[in-house]
N, C-alpha and C positions, 0 to 999 in steps of 0.2 A: 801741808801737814808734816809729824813727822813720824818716823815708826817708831810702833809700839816699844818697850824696853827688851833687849835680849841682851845675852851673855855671847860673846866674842871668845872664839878659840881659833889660834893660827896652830894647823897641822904640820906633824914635825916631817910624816910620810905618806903613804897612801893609806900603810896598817892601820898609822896612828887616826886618817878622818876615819875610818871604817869604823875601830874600835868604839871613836867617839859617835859615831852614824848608830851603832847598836844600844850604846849604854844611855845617850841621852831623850827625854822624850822632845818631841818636837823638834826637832833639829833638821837645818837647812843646808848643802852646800853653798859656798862661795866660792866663786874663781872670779869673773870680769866684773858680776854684780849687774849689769846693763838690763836684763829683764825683772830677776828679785827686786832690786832695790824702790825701783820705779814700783811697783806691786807692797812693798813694805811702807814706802810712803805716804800713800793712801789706805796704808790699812788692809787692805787687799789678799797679803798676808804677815801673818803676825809669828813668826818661828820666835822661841823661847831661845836657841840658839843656833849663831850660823858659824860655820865650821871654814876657816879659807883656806883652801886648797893652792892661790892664786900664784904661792915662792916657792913650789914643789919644783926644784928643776927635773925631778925625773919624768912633768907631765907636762912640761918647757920644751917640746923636741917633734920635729916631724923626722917622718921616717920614710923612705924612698928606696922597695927593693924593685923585685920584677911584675909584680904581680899587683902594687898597692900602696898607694900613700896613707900613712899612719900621720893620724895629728893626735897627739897628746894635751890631755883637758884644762892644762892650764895656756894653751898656742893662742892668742890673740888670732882676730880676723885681718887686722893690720900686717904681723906676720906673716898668715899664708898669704897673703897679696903680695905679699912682696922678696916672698921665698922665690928664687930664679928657676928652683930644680923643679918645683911644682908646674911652674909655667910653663916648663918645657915638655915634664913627664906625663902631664893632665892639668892640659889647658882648662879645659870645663870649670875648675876649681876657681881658677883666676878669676875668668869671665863671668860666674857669677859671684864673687866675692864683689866686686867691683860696685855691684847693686843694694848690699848689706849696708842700710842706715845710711848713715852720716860720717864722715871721719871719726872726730870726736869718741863716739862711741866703738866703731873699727879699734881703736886704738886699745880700750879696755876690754871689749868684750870680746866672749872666748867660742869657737867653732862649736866645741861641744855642749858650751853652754847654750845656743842658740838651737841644739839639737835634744837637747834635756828639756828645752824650754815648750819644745812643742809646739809653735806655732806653725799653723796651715798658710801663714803668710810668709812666712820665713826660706829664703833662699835654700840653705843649706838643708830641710828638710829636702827638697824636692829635689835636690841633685843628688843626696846617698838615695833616694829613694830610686831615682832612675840608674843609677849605677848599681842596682839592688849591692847595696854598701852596707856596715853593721857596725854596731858599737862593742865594745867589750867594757863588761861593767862589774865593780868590782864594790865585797863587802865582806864584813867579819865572817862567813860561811864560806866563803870563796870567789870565785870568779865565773861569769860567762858572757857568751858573743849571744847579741841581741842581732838579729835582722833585722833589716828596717822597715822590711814587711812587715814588722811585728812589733816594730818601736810605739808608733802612732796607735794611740787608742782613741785620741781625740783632741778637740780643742784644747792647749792647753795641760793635755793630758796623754803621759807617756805611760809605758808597761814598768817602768824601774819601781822598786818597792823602794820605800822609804828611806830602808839602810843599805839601798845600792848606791854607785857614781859611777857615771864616768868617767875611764880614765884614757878612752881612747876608741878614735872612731877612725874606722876603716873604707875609705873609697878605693873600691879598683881602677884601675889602669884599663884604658882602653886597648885594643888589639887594633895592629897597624892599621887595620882594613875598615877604623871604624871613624866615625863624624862625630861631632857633639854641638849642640847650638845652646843658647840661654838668650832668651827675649822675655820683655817685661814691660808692663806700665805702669807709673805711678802718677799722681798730682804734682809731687814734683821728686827731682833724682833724690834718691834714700830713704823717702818715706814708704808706708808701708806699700807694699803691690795691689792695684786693683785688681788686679789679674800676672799670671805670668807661666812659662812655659820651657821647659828644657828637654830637649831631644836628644837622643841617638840613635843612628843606624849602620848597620854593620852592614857590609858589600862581602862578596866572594874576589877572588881573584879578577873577573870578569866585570867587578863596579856592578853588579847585577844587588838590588838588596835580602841580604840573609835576613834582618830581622829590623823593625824600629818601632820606638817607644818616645812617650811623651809625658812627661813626670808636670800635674800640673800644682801649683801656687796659689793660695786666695779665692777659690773656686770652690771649698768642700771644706770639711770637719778636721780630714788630714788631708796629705800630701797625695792626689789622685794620679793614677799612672795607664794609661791608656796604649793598648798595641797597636799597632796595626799589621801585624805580619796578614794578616786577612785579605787586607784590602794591596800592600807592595809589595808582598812577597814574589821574589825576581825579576819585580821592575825592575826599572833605571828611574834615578832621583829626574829625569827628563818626562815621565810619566806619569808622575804627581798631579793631579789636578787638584785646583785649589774647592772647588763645590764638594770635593766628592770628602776631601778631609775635613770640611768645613761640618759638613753633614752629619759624618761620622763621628766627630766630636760631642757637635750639637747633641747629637742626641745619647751619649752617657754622660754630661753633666749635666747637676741641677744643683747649680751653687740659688744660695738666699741673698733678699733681699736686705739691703743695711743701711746706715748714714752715709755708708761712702758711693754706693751705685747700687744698682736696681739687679734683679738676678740675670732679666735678659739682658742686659748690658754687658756683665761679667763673662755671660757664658758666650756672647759676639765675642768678646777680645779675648776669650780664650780659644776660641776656635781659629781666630785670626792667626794670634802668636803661636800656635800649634802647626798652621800653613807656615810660616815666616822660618821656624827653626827647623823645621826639617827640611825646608828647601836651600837652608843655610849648611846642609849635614855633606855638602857635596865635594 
């Protein structure tokens, strides 16, 4: 199929998509295209006009202070893969970039867009979320920082109003004393996740754990994030039993059933990959 007819505007700035994000009815951002277009296709969705964002070099730029990697909404996933400074500064980023799709698509599609995009299946949902990471979103009234506690409202479906965008989304920086894992399964490498799991756990000086958390993927509605300071708080990552994290998983999710697995299947390999990445945190 092909999509519906719409009217094409390349933005001159950010003011300029906002301005047009206010004045038009219907109107879409663009940047990579990789989720819209495929959904425009099929009719799926029909915007009257989409706005592209994608030659802004001002939203062409990662940013690396002490505290936090900034990706700017037009950064491909291709890029942060292969930005050196991220891999050094927040490995986590790399390691699950690495699982995002296909090349092909890496190559166009944009971080932010993949976090506008809302998928409960989507990588980078579950890594700002366990980073509790934030977007900063911007529109003719002004600007603000979205939490990503508070990004996900559902499948599909973010808190941004219509005449907001992203123009830049905010992952923290780990503290020296901390771990981060990312495991995953698909059918096959870059398709979507059947399940998937991203851990950190933060040690004291004594490798003793202060706190850890499990951001999970394909499992729920949004991005589901699970603690366990309850159950490891001042272990040692040698302490971990695998039944008892198994269990405790087990029993707060309750992913559904679909074409691609069955619920109790999903909520096994998410308990699994939940043992896996934090044992991996050490």
């Amino acid at each position: 199929m092909k999509p519906a007819p719409f009217d094409y505007h390349r933005a001159t700035s950010v003011e300029d998509a906002t301005t047009l994000l206010s004045e038009l009815d219907d109107a879409k951002i663009l940047a990579g295209g990789q989720s819209l277009i495929p959904l425009m296709n099929f009719r799926l969705s029909t915007p009257a006009h989409l706005i592209d964002i994608s030659n802004l070099s001002e939203l062409n730029k990662i940013k690396v202070d002490d505290r936090s990697v900034r990706i700017g909404a037009a950064v491909t996933h291709t890029t942060l893969l292969n930005t050196k400074q991220v891999a050094s500064e927040l490995p986590l980023l790399v390691d699950a970039e690495k699982f995002v799709a296909h090349e092909v698509i890496r190559n166009r599609g944009t971080v932010c867009g993949s976090l506008a995009h809302a998928d409960p299946a989507g990588e980078m949902t579950a890594v700002i979320r366990v980073l509790d990471g934030a977007v900063r979103a911007s529109s003719a009234e002004g600007e603000r920082v979205i939490q990503a506690v508070d990004l996900f409202d559902g499948p599909l479906q973010s808190s941004l109003t219509e005449t907001e965008v992203i123009v830049e989304a905010i992952f923290p920086k780990l503290g020296r004393n901390s771990a981060s894992a990312f495991r995953e399964v698909a059918r096959r490498h870059g398709d979507y996740a059947v399940a998937g799991a991203v851990s950190v756990v933060d040690y004291d000086d004594a490798r003793s754990i202060e706190s850890a958390r499990t951001a999970f993927l394909s499992v729920g509605p949004v991005p589901i994030l699970i603690s366990f300071d309850e159950l490891l708080i001042e272990a040692k990552t040698s302490d971990i039993e695998h039944d008892e994290i198994y269990e405790f998983v087990s029993s707060q999710l309750n992913p559904q059933d679909d074409v691609h697995a069955s619920a109790d299947y999903r909520r096994h390999l998410a308990a699994e990959l939940a043992w896996e990445s934090l044992k991996a945190c050490v």
